[in-house]
C-alpha positions as CSV (number, residue, x, y, z in Angstrom):
1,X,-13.0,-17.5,2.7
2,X,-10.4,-15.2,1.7
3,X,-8.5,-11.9,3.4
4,X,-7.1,-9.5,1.8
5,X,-4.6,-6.8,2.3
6,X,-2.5,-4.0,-0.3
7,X,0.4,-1.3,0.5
8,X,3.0,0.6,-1.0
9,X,6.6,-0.2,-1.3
10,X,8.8,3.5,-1.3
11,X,12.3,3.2,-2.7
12,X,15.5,4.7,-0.9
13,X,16.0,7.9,-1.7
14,X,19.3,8.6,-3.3
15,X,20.9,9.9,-6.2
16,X,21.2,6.5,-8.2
17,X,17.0,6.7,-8.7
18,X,17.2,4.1,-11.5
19,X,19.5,1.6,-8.8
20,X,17.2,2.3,-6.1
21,X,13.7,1.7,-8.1
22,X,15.2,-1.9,-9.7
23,X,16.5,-2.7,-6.1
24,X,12.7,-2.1,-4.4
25,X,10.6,-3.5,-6.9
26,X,13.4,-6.2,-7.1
27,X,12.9,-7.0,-3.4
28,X,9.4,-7.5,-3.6
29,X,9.5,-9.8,-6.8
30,X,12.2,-12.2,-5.4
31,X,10.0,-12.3,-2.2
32,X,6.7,-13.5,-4.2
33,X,8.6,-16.0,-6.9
34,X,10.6,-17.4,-4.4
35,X,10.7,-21.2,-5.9
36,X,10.5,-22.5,-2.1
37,X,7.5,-21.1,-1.7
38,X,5.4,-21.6,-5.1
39,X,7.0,-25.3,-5.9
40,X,5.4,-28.9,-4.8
41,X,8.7,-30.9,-6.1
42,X,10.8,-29.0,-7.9
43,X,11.0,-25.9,-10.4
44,X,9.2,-25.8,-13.6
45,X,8.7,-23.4,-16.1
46,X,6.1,-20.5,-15.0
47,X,3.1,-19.4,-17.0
48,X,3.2,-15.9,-18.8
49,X,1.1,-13.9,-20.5
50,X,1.5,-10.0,-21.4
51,X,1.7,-7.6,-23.6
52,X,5.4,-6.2,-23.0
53,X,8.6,-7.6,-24.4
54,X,11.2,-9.1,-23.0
55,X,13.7,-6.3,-22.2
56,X,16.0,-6.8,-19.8
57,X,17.4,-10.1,-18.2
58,X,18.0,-9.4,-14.0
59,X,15.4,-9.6,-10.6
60,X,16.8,-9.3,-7.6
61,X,15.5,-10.5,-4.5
62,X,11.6,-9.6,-4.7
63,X,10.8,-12.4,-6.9
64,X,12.9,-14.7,-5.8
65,X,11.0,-14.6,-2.5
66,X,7.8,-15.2,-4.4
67,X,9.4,-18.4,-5.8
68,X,10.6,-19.4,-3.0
69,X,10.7,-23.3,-3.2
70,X,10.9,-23.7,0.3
71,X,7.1,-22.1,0.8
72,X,5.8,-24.5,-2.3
73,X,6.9,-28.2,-2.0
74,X,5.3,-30.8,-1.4
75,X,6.9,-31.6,1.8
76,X,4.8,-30.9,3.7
77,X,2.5,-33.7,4.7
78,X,-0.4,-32.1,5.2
79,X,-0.8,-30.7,1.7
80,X,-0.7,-34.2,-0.4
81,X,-4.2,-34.3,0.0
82,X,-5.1,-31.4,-1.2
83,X,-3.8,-31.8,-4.7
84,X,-5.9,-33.1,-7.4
85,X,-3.5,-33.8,-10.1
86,X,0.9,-33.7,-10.1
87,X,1.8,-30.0,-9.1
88,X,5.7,-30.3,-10.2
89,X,5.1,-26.6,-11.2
90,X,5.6,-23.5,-10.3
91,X,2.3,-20.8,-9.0
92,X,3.4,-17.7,-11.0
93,X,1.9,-15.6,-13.5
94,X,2.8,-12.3,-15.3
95,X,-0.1,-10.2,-16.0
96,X,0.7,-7.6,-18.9
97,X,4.7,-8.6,-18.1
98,X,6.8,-11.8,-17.8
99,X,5.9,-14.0,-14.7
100,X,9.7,-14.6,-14.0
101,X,13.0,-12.5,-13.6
102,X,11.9,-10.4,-16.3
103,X,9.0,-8.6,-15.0
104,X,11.7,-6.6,-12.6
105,X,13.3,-4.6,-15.7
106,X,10.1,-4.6,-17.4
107,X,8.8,-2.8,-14.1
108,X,11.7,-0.5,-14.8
109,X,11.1,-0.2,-18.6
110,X,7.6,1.5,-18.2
111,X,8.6,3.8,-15.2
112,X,11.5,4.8,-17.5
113,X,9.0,5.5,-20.6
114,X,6.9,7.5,-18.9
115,X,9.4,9.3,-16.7
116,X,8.4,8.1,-13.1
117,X,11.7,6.6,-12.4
118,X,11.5,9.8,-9.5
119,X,8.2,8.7,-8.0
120,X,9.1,7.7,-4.3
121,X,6.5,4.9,-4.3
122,X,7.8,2.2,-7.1
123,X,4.9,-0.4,-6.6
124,X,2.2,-1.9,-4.2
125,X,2.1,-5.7,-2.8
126,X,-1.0,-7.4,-2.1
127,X,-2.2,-10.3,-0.7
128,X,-5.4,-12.7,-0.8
129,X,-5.0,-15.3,1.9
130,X,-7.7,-18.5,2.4
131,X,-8.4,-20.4,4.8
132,X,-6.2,-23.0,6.0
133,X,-6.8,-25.4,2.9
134,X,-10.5,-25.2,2.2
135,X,-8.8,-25.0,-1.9
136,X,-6.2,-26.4,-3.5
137,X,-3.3,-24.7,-4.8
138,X,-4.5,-24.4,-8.3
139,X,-7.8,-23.3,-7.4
140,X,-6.0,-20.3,-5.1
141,X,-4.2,-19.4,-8.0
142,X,-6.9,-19.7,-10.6
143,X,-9.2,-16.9,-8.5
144,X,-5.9,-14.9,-7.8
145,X,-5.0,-14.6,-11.1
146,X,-9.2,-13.6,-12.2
147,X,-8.8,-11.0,-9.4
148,X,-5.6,-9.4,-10.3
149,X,-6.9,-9.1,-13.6
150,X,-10.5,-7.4,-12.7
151,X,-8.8,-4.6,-10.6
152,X,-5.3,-4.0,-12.7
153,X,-5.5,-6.3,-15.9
154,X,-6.4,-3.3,-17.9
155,X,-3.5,-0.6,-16.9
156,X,-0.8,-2.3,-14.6
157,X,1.7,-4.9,-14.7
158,X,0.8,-7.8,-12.0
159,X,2.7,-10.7,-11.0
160,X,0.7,-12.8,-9.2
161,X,2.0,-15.8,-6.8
162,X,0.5,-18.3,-4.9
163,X,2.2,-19.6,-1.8
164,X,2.1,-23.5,-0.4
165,X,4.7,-23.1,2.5
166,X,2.3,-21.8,5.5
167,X,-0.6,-23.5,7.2
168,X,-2.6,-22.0,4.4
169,X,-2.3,-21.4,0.7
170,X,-2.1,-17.6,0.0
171,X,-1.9,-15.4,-3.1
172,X,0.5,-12.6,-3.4
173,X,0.4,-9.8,-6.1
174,X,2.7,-7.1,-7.2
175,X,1.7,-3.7,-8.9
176,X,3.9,-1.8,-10.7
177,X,2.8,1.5,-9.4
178,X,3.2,3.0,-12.9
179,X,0.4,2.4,-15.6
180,X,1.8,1.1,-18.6
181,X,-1.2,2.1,-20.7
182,X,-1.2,5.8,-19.8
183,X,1.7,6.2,-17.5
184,X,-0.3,7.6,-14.4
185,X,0.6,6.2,-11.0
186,X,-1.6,3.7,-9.1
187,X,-4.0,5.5,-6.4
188,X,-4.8,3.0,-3.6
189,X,-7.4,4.1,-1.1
190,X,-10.0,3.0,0.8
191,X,-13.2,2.8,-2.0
192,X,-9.9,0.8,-4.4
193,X,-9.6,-1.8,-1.4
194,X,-12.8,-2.2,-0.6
195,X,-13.5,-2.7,-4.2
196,X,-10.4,-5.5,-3.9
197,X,-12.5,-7.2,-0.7
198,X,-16.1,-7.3,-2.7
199,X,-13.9,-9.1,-5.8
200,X,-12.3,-11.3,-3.8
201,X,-15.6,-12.1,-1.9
202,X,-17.3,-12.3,-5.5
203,X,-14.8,-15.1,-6.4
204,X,-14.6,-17.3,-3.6
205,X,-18.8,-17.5,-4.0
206,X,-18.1,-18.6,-7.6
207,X,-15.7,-21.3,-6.9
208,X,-18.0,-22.5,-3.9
209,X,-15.7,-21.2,-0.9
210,X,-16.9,-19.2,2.0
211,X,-16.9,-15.7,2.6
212,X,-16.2,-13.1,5.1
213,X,-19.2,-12.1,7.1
214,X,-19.0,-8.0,6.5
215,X,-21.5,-7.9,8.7
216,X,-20.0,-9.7,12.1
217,X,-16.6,-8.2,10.9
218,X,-17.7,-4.8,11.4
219,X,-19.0,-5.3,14.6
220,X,-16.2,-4.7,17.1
221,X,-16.4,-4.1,20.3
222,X,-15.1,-0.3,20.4
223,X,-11.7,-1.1,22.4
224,X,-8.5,-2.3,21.5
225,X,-6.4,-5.5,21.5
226,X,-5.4,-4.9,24.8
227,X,-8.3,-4.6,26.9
228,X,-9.9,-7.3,24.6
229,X,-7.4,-9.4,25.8
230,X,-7.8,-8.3,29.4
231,X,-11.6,-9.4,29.0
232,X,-10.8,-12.8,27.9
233,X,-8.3,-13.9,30.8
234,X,-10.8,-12.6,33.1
235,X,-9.0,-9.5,34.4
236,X,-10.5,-7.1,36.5
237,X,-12.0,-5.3,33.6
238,X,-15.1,-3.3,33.5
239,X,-17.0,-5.5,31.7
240,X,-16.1,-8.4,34.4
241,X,-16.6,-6.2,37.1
242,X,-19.8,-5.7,36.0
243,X,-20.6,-9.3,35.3
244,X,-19.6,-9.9,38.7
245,X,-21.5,-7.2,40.4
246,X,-24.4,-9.0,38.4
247,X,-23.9,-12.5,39.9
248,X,-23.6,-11.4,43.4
249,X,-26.8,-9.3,43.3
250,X,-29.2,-11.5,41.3
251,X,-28.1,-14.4,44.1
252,X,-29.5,-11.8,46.8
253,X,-32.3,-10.7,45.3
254,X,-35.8,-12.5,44.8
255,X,-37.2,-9.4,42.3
256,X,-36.2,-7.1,39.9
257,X,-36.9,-4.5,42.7
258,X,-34.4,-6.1,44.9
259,X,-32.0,-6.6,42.2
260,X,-32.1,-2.5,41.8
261,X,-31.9,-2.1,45.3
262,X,-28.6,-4.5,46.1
263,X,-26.8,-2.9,42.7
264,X,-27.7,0.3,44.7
265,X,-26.4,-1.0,47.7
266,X,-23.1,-1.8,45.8
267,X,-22.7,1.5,44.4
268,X,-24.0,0.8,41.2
269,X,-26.2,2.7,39.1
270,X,-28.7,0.8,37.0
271,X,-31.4,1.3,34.6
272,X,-34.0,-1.8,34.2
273,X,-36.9,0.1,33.0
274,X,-39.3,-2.7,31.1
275,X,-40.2,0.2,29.1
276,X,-36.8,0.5,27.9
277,X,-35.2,-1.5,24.8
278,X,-31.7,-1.8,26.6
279,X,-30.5,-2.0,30.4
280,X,-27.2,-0.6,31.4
281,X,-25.5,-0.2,34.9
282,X,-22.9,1.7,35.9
283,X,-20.7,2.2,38.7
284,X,-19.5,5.0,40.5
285,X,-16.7,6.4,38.7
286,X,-17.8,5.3,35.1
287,X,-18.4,7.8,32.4
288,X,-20.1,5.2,30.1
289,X,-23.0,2.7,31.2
290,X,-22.2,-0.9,30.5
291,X,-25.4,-2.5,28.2
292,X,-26.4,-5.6,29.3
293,X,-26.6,-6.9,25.4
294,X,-22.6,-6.4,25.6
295,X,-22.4,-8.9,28.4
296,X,-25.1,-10.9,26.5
297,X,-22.6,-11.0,23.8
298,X,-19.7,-12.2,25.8
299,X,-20.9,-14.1,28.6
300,X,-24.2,-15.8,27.1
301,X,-28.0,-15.7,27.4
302,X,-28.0,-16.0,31.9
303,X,-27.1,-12.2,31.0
304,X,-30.0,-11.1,28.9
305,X,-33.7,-9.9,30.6
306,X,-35.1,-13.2,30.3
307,X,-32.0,-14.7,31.6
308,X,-31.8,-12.3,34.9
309,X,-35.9,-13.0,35.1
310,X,-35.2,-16.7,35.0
311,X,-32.1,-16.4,37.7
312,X,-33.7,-14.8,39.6
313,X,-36.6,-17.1,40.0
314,X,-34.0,-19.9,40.9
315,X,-31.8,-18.1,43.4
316,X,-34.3,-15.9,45.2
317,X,-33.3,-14.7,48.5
318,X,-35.4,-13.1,51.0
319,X,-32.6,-11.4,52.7
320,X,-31.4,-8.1,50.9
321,X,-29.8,-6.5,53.7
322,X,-26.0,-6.4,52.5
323,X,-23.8,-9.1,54.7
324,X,-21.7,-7.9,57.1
325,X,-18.5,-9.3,55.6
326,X,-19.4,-7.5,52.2
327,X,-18.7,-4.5,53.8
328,X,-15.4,-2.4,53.6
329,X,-14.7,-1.1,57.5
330,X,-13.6,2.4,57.7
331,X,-11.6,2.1,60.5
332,X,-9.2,-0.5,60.3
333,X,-8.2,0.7,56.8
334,X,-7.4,4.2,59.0
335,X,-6.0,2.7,61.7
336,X,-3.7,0.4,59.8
337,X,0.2,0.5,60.6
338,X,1.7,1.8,57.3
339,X,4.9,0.2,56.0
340,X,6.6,4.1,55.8
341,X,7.7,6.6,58.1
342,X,5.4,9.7,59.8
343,X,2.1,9.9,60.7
344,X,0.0,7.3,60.4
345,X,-3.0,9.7,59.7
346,X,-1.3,11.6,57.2
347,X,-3.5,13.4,54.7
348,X,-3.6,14.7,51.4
349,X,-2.0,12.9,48.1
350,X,0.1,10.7,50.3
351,X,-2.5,9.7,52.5
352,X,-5.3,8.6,49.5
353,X,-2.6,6.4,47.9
354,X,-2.1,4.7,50.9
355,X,-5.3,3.9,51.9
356,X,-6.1,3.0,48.0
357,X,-3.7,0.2,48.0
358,X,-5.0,-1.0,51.3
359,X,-8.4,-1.2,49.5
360,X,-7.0,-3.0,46.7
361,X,-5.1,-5.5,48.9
362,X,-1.4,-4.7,47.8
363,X,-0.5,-3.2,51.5
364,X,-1.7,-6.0,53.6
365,X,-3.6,-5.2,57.3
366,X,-1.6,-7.7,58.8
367,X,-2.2,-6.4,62.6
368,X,-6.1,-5.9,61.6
369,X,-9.1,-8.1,63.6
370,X,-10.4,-7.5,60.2
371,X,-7.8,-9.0,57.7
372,X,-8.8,-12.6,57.5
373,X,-12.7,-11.5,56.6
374,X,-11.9,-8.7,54.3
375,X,-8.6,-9.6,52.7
376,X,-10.9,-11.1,49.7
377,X,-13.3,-8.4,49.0
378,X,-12.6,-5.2,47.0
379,X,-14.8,-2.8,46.7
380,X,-16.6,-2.4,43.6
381,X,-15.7,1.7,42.9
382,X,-12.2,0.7,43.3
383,X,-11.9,-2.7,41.9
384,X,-11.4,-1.6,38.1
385,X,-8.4,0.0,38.9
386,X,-6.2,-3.5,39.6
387,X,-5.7,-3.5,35.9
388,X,-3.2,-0.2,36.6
389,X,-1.8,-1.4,39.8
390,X,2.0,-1.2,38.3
391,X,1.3,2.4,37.0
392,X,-0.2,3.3,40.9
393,X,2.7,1.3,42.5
394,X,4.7,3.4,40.6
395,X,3.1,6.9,41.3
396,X,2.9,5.4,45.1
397,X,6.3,4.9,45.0
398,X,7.3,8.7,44.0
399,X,4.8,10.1,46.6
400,X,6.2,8.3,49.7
401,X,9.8,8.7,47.9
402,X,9.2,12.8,48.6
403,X,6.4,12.2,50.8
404,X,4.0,14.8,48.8
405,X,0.9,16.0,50.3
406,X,-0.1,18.6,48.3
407,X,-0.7,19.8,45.1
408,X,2.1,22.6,45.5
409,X,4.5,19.9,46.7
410,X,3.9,18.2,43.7
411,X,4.1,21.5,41.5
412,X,7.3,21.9,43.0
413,X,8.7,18.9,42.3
414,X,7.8,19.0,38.7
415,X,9.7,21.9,38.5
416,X,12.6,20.3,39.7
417,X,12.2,17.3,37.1
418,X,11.6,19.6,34.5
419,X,14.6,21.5,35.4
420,X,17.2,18.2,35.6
421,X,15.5,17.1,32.0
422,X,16.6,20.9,30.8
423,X,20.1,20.2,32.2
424,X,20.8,16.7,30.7
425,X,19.2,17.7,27.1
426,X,21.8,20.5,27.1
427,X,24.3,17.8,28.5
428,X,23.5,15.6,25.7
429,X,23.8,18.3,22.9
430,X,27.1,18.9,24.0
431,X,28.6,15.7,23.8
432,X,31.6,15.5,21.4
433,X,31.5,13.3,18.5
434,X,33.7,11.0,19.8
435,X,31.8,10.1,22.6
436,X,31.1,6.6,23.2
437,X,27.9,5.0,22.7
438,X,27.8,3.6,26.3
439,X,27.9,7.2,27.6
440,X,25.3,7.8,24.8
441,X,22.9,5.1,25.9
442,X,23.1,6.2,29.4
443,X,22.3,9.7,29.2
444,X,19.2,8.7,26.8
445,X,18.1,6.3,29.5
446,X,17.9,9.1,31.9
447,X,16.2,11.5,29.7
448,X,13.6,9.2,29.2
449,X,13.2,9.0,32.8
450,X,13.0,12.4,33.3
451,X,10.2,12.9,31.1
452,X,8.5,9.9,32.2
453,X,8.6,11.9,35.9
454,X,7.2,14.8,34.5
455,X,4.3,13.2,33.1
456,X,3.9,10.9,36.1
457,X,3.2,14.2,38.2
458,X,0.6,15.2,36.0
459,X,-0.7,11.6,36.3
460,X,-0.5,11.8,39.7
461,X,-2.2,15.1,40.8
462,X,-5.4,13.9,38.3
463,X,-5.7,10.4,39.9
464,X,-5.1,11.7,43.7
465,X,-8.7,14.3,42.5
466,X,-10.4,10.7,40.8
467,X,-9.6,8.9,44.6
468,X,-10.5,12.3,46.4
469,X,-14.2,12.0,44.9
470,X,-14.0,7.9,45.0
471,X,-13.1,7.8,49.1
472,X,-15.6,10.4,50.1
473,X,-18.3,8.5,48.2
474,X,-17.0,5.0,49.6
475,X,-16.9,6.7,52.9
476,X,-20.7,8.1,53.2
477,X,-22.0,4.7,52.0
478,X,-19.9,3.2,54.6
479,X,-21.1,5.5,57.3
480,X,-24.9,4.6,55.9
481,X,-24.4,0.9,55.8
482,X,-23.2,1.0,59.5
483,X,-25.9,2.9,60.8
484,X,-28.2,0.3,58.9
485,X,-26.7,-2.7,60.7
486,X,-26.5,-1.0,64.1
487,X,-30.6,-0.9,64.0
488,X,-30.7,-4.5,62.7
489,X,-28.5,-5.6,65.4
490,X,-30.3,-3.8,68.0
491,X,-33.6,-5.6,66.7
492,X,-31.8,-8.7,67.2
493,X,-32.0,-9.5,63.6
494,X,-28.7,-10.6,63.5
């Protein structure tokens, strides 16, 4: 199986243009020829093959990198037993140029012949990478040197190098971005690179390696590294939330009936319609429904519509009445004793932050009849924000700091931040030249602030409207679940 990856390499613009092109292209080719990474034991003479001359007798640091011996002795134990034969040689070939010093000034030649010694971009470094050592060295270089020459054999210059000195052999290629056939410049885009992935695939089926799956690498799951991350430590992420919210209904419910009803009763919305290809639920809050197939994916077949059928038949439970210590009281949470000055029952922006990070557990009831049975649970509408607890800490933080209530409160003090930002930028355009860079650093720092007060206003008015509509739906189905177990009490049901 084989990766691969291309970009461009832009030289520095100045007014020594010849200099600067030999120094870039020279950078890359001492990278990819660096001797300690393309030798087993030693240096040996390289392969070449080409149509240009010999012209001019300097590299630089490019290809020294590429033969770097370092990256391509034998040193390493691991790699004795992947060669087949005595590799005291050297994994670099010229394709269409020298494959050693030369090919920098031969680079520099054909830009020079055809007049692109201007062009910003001087040439384009690719790699092909395999895993770990599924091939030997000569094998690796054998397909990288077929595959440089199917996509640039018959217009570019191509060195090609193949690396020993990582936990996996890798090729590396370098394109002189100028066509010595017709002098125009290399155009990499996507349809060139994926042309680049189909040839490398191609290859590694010849020579009996594996290939990507195109199939399973497309498939992503729509978010980024981050939250992906978030998922697999078992953070309080959507996608665990709802998994959760799954496991604790399906062990109080005997049917699929009472499974809709206790996802109800949890303030989740759910769709498990036989008639329907995919069920989704969703909680209050959510603009997108969670499909069970993603949690399928993830968390394994107890997840899928046979697997809930089947749970359910194992954990029935005839009592779907919601437990009394599953349920959020409204008013402790009220009546708490707040760690900060003024009313208690304080309203408004302040008030809904407050009583947020009571329901998240950061401001413990510690006075509360209720803390030891509720300290635990956290509500399900709420529970997805605990991955931004330091961003609402923060924005708690500013609101108690100027104990705003209102949205003109906070309009105001926008205002204000805005204003101070206005003062230090004009502070900060008039410092002299001679000014220090301590005092340069410091009024950067406080810039930065600034503007990150700005935006945290704007954060803060549109969360304090998310927890306005959050609390008053938390609230009603509070006020509903009492009433509910009032009449079961009275029956003496419990």
């Amino acid at each position: 199986m084989a990766v691969t990856k291309i970009w461009c390499h832009r030289r520095q613009m100045s007014r020594q243009v010849q200099a600067d092109v030999k120094k870039s292209i020279s950078d890359g080719i001492y990278y990819v020829t660096n001797p300690d990474k393309t030798t087993v034991e030693g240096i040996a003479d390289s392969e070449s093959e080409g149509v240009m001359a010999d012209v001019f007798n300097s590299l630089t640091k490019g290809i020294e990198y590429a033969s770097d011996s370092d990256k391509t002795t034998k040193e390493i134990a691991e790699l004795e037993s992947c060669f087949s034969k005595d590799d005291d040689c050297r994994y670099i070939t010229g394709i269409n140029c020298s494959g050693s010093e030369k090919a920098i000034d031969e680079f520099v030649l054909v830009k020079k012949q055809w007049g692109n010694l201007d062009a910003e971009i001087t040439h384009y470094h690719g790699i092909q990478s395999f895993m770990g050592y599924e091939c030997s060295p000569e094998t690796a270089h054998e397909i990288g040197v077929e595959l440089a020459r199917r996509l640039w054999g018959d217009r570019f210059q191509v060195v090609v190098c193949t690396h020993i000195n990582k936990d996996n052999v890798h090729n590396h290629f370098i394109v002189n971005a100028t066509s010595f056939a017709d002098g125009k410049r290399y155009y990499d885009n996507n349809r060139t690179y994926y042309k680049m992935r189909y040839e490398s695939d191609m290859l590694c089926e010849i020579y009996g390696l594996s290939v990507v799956d195109t199939v399973k690498s497309r498939k992503g799951t729509g978010r980024g590294y981050y939250y992906n991350s978030l998922d697999n430590k078992g953070a309080p992420t959507r996608l665990n939330i709802a998994k959760e919210a799954i496991d604790e209904a399906v062990s109080r419910a005997g049917s699929l009936e009472e499974l809709k009803e206790v996802l109800h009763q949890m303030e989740f919305e759910c769709d498990f319609s036989l008639n329907h290809k995919h069920w989704t639920i969703r909680s209050f809050g959510w603009d997108k429904c969670i499909r069970l197939s993603k949690l399928e994916e993830k968390f394994g077949e107890d997840y899928s519509k046979l697997g809930i059928y089947n749970r359910l038949g194992e954990e029935r439970k005839t009592n779907i009445i919601p437990q009394p210590d599953k349920i959020s009281p409204k008013k402790p949470l009220l009546r708490a004793r707040l760690p900060y000055k003024g009313n208690p029952f304080t309203k408004g922006i302040y008030g809904r932050y407050i009583r947020w990070l009571y329901m998240l557990g950061v401001l413990p009831n510690k006075k509360s009849r209720y803390t030891a049975r509720y300290a635990v649970f956290v509500n399900y509408v709420v529970r997805d924000d605990l991955i931004k607890i330091n961003h609402i800490l923060e924005e708690a933080r500013l609101v108690s700091k100027y104990r705003i209530e209102t949205g003109e409160q906070l309009s105001e003090l926008q205002s204000g931040f805005r204003e101070e930002l206005s003062a230090l930028q004009e502070k900060k355009s008039r410092l002299p030249k001679t000014a220090s860079a301590e005092e340069k650093k410091q009024i950067n720092a406080e810039i930065r602030q600034k503007k990150r007060e700005v935006k945290m206003c704007d954060n803060i008015w549109n969360r304090s409207l998310d927890m306005a509509d959050k609390l008053k739906h938390i609230n009603k189905a509070e006020n509903g679940y009492s009433a509910q177990i009032k009449v079961i009490k009275k029956g003496g049901l419990l």
